[in-house]
TITOR-976668 format. One record per residue (C-alpha): residue number from 1; x, y negated, z negated. Coordinates in steps of 0.25 Angstrom, whole numbers, plus 5000, padded with zeros to 4 digits. Layout:
<recs>
REC    nr      X      Y      Z
REC   NUM      X      Y      Z
...
</recs>
This chain:
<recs>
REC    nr      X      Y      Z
REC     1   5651   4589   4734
REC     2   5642   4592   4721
REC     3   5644   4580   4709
REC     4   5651   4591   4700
REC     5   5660   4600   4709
REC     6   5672   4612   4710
REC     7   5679   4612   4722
REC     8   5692   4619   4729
REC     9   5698   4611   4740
REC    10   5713   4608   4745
REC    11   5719   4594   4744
REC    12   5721   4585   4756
REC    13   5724   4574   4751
REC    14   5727   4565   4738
REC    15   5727   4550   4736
REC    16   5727   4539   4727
REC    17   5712   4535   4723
REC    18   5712   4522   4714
REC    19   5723   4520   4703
REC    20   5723   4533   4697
REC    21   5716   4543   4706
REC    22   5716   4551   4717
REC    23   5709   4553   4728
REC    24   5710   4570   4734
REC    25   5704   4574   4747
REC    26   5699   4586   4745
REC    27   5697   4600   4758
REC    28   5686   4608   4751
REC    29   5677   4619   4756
REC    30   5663   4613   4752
REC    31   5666   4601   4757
REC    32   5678   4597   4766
REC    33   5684   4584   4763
REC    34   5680   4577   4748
REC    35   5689   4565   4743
REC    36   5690   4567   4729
REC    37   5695   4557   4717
REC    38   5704   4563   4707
REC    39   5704   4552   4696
REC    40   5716   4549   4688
REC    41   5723   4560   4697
REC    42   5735   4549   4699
REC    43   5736   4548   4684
REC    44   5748   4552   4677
REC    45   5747   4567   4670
REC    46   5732   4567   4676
REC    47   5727   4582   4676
REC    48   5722   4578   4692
REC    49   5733   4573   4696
REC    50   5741   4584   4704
REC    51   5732   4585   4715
REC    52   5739   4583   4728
REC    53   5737   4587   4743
REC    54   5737   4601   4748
REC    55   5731   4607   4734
REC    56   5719   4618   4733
REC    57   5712   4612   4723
REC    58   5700   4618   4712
REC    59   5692   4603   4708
REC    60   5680   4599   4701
REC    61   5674   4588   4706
REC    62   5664   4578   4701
REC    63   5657   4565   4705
REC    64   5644   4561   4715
REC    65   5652   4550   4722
REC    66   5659   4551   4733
REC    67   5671   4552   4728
REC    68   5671   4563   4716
REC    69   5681   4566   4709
REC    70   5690   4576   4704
REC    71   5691   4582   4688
REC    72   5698   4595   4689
REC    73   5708   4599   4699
REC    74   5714   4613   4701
REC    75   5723   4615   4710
REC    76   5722   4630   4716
REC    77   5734   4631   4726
REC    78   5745   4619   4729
REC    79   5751   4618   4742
REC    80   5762   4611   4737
REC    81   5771   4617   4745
REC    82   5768   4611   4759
REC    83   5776   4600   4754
REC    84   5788   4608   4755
REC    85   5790   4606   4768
REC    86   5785   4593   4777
REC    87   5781   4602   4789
REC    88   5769   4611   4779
REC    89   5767   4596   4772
REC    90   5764   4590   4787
REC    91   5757   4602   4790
REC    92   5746   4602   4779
REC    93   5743   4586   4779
REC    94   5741   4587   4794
REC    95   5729   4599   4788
REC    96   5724   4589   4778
REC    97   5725   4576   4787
REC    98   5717   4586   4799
REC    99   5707   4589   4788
REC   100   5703   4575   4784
REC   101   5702   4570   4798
REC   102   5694   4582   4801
REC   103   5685   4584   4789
REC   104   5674   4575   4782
REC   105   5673   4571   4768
REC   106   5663   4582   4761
REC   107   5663   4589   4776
REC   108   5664   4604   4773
REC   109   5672   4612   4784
REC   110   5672   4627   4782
REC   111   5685   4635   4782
REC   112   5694   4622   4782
REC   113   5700   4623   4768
REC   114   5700   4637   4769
REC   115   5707   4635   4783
REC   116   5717   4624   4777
REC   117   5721   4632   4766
REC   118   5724   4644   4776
REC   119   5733   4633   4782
REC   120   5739   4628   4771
REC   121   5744   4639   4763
REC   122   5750   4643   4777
REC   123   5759   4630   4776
REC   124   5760   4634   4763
REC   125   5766   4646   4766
REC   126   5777   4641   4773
REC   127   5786   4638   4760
REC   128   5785   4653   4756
REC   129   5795   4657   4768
REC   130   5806   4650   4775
REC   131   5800   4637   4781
REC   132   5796   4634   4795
REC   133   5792   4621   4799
REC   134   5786   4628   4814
REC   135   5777   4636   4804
REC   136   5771   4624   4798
REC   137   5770   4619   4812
REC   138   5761   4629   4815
REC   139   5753   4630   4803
REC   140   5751   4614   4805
REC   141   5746   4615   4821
REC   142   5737   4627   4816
REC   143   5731   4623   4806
REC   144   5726   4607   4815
REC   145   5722   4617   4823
REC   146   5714   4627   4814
REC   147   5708   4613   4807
REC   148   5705   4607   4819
REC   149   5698   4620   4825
REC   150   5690   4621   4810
REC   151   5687   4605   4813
REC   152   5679   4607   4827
REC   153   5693   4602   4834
REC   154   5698   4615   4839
REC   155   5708   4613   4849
REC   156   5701   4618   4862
REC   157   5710   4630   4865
REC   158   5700   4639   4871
REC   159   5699   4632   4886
REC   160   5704   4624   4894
REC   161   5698   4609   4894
REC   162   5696   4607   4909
REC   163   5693   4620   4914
REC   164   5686   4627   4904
REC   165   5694   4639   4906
REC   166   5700   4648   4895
REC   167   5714   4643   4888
REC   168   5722   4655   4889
REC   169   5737   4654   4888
REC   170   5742   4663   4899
REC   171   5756   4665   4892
REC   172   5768   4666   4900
REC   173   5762   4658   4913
REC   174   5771   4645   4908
REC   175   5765   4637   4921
REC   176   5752   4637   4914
REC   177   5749   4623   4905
REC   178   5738   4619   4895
REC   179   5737   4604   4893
REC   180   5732   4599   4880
REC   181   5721   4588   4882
REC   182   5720   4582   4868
REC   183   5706   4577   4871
REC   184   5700   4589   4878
REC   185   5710   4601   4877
REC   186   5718   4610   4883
REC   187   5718   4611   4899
REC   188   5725   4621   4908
REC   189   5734   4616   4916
REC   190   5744   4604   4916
REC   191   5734   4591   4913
REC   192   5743   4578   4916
REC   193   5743   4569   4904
REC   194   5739   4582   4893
REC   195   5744   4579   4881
REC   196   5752   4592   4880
REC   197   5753   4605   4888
REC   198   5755   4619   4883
REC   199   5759   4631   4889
REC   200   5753   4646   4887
REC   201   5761   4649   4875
REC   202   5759   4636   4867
REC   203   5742   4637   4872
REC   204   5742   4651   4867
REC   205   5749   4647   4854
REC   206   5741   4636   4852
REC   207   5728   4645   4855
REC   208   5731   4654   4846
REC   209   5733   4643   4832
REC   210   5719   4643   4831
REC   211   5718   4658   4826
REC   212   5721   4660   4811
REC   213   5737   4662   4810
REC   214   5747   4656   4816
REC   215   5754   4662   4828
REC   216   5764   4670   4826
REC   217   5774   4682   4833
REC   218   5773   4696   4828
REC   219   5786   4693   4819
REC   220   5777   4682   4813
REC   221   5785   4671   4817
REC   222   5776   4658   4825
REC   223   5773   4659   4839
REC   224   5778   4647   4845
REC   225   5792   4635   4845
REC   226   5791   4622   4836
REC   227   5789   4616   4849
REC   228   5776   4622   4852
REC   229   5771   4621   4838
REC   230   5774   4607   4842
REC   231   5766   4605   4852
REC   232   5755   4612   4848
REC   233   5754   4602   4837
REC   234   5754   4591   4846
REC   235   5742   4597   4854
REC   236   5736   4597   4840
REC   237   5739   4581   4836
REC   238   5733   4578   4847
REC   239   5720   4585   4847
REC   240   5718   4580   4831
REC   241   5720   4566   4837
REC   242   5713   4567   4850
REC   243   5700   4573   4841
REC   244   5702   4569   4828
REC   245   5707   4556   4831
REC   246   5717   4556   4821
REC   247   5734   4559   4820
REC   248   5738   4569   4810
REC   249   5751   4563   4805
REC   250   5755   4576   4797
REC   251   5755   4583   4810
REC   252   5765   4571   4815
REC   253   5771   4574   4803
REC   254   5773   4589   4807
REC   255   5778   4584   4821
REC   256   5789   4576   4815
REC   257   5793   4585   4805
REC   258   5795   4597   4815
REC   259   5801   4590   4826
REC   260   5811   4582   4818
REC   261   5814   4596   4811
REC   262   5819   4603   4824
REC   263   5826   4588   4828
REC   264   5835   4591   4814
REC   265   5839   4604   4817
REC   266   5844   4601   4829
</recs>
């Protein structure tokens, strides 16, 4: 990043820096992941002081440390309202935690803001029309695995891990079983001691998440039940932790929050 700079990038996070600063981690084009100060931002009445997560932001920049700082703040689009609900909330801080452990300080990754953006204003979406938490369920498993794929962590879902052979879903034979190897992949068959096993339906839904749009019925509504959604979200926990070496608490958040909504309608 130049000494004197203008820069559009989304939010992902905002802490205390010092008495009266902040400290703003910043997604950018140009240059992935920069931790920027913000002075006086924790100021009362200070004019840089309304940054918050989950903002596009126009800033000019300045400084030859390593930690510049911020002068002028713009904020282009807020996504305020992920807030609304804990389920879109949940959903874009498991983005931003996946990003951070992925992505290196000034590390430039092409496509990923655009890519998040594309993600988040799907979330963001949600409170336009009647809200469906299995929507953001599937926004959130889609998204880990759009990222992940984007990352050089694309689930393998190609062939199986043993045999080499194609992975294709041969729906309707419910005999037919994929086991999910964290540490190597997916394996036709029934594997003792596989961490989870999916059918044709759920392998073929799962297949199709890493296309553009989610998977839907010709009436628009989402292929697949809560439960399955559910369980494709574990098979993603699991591979960030297995590869990444790291637990994504939002999407333990995102478990919680769905199963303990289906527990209250009872």
């Amino acid at each position: 990043m130049s000494p004197n700079q203008r820069v559009k990038g989304l939010s992902l996070k905002v802490g205390p820096l010092g008495e009266n600063d902040r400290l703003l981690t910043l997604l950018t084009e140009e240059n992935g992941i920069s931790r920027l100060a913000i002075p006086g931002a924790r100021k009362p009445r200070s004019r840089l002081g309304a940054t918050s997560p989950f903002n596009f932001l126009d800033l000019h920049i300045v400084g030859n440390k390593d930690l510049k700082r911020v002068t002028q703040i713009k904020i282009l689009k807020s996504y305020g309202n992920l807030g609304k609900h804990i389920e879109t909330l949940s959903a874009a801080q498991a983005i931003s935690e996946l990003i951070i452990i992925m992505v290196g300080n000034e590390n430039p990754q092409k496509d990923l803001l655009k890519l998040v953006l594309i993600h988040l204003n799907r979330l963001d979406d949600l409170h336009k029309i009647k809200f469906d938490s299995l929507q953001a369920l599937a926004i959130s498993v889609q998204s880990c695995i759009h990222l992940l794929a984007l990352g050089g962590y694309c689930l393998p879902l190609q062939n199986c891990c043993h045999s080499g052979s194609k992975l294709i879903a041969p729906i309707g034979e419910w005999s037919w079983k994929c086991s999910f190897i964290p540490e190597e992949g997916f394996a036709i068959g029934g594997i003792p001691n596989a961490s989870i096993e999916l059918n044709p339906s759920e392998l073929a839904l799962l297949q199709r998440l890493l296309l553009e749009k989610l998977p839907c019925h010709s009436n628009g509504k989402l292929l697949g039940p809560k439960y399955v959604w559910l369980k494709l979200l574990k098979v993603v926990e699991a591979w960030i932790a297995t590869h990444l070496q790291k637990r994504i608490t939002s999407l333990q958040m995102m478990r919680e929050v769905i199963i303990s909504s289906d527990l209250n309608t009872k």
